[in-house]
C-alpha positions in Angstrom: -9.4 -30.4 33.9 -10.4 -30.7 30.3 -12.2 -27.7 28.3 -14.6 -28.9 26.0 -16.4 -26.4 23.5 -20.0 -27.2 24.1 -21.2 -26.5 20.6 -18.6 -26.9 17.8 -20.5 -25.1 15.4 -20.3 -21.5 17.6 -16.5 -21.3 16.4 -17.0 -22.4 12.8 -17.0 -19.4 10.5 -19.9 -21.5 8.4 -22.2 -21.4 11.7 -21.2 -17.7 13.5 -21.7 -15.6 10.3 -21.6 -12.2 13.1 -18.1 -13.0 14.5 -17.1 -14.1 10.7 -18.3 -11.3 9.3 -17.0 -9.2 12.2 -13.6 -10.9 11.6 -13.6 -10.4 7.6 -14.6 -7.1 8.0 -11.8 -5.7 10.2 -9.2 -7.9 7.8 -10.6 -5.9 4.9 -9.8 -2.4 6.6 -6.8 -3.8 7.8 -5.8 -5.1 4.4 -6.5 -1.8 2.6 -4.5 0.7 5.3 -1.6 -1.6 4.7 -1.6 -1.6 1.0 -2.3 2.4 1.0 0.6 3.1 3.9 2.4 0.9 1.9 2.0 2.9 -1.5 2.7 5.8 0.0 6.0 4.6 1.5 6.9 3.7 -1.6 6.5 6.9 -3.6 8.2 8.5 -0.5 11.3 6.7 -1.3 11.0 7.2 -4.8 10.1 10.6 -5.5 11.5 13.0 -8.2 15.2 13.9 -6.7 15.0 17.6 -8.9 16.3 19.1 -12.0 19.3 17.6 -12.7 22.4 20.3 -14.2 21.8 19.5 -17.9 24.7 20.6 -20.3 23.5 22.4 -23.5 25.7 22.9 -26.0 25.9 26.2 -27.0 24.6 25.9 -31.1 21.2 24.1 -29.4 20.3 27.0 -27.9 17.3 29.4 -28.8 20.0 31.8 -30.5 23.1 29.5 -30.9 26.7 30.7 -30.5 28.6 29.6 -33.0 32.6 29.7 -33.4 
């Protein structure tokens, strides 16, 4: 048995402007979660480690010691 869609038009996004805009709508949410889980994964992975152990010589600092 053959399905036939009685009017072509119902399925074209032209035509249906509730399910299309429906559709688009939903994409557009979907869209933006993704790009703002995705920037926050990101910064997850590539946050500041800390201070790093910095070696100042000694005649650099705020009173130097000096030989």
């Amino acid at each position: 048995m053959e399905y036939e869609i009685d009017n072509p038009q119902e399925k074209d996004i032209k035509h249906n402007w509730v399910n299309s805009s429906r559709f688009l709508f939903y994409l557009q949410v979907f869209c933006i979660i993704a790009f703002i889980l995705g920037g926050c994964y990101r910064l997850y992975h590539q946050s500041y480690p800390g201070k790093p152990k910095v070696e100042v010589p000694d005649n650099t600092l705020y009173t130097p010691k000096y030989k």
